[in-house]
C-alpha positions in Angstrom: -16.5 -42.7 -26.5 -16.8 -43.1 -22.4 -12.9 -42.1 -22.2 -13.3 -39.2 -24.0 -15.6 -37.9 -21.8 -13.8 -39.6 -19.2 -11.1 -36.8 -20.2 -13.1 -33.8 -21.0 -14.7 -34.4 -17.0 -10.9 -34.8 -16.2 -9.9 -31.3 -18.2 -13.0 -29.7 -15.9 -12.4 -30.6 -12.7 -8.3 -30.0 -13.1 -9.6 -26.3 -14.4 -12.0 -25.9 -11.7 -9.3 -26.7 -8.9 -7.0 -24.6 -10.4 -9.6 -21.6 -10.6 -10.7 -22.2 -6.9 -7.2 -22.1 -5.9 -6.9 -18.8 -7.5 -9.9 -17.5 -5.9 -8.5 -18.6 -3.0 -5.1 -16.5 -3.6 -7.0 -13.5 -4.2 -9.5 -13.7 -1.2 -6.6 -13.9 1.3 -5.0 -11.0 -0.8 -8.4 -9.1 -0.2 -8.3 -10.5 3.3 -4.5 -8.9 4.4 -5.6 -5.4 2.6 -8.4 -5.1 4.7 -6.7 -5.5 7.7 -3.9 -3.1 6.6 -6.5 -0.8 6.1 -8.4 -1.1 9.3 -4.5 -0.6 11.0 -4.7 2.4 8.7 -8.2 3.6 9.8 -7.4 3.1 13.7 -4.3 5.0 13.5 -5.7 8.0 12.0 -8.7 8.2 14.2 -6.0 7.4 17.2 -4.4 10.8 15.2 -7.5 12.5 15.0 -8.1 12.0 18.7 -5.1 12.8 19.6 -4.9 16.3 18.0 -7.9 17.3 19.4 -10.2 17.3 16.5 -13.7 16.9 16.8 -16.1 14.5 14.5 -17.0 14.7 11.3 -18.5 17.9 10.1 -16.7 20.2 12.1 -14.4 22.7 10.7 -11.6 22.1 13.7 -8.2 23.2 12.2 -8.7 23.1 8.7 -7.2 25.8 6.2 -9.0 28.8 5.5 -11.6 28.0 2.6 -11.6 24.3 3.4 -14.4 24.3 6.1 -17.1 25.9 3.4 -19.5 23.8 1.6 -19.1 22.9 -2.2 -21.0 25.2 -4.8 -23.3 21.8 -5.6 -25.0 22.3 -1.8 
């Protein structure tokens, strides 16, 4: 009776490394995509800056009928 539950403990803990190694995988994953998008984010404000556009809410260079608000406002 003890080794069965000897190997059902065993079973666990092997499933439970193998899950946190997983987790582990996809947190690093999570990790590099947010600071590819950060890269992303700095670059287009660098843009932004760059072309001379002001901050959010102005109409700057945007095409005609793009600088009114939505219908919903």
């Amino acid at each position: 009776m003890s080794n069965d539950r000897t190997d059902r403990l065993e079973e666990r803990l092997v499933w439970l490394e193998r899950h946190v190694a997983e987790q582990d995988k996809a947190m690093l994953g999570l990790h590099e995509d947010n600071l590819r998008l950060q890269r992303a984010l700095t670059a287009l404000r660098l843009r932004l800056a760059e072309s001379g556009g002001g901050p959010a809410g102005e109409a700057g260079d945007l095409p005609e009928g793009m600088d009114e608000r939505p219908p919903h406002y």
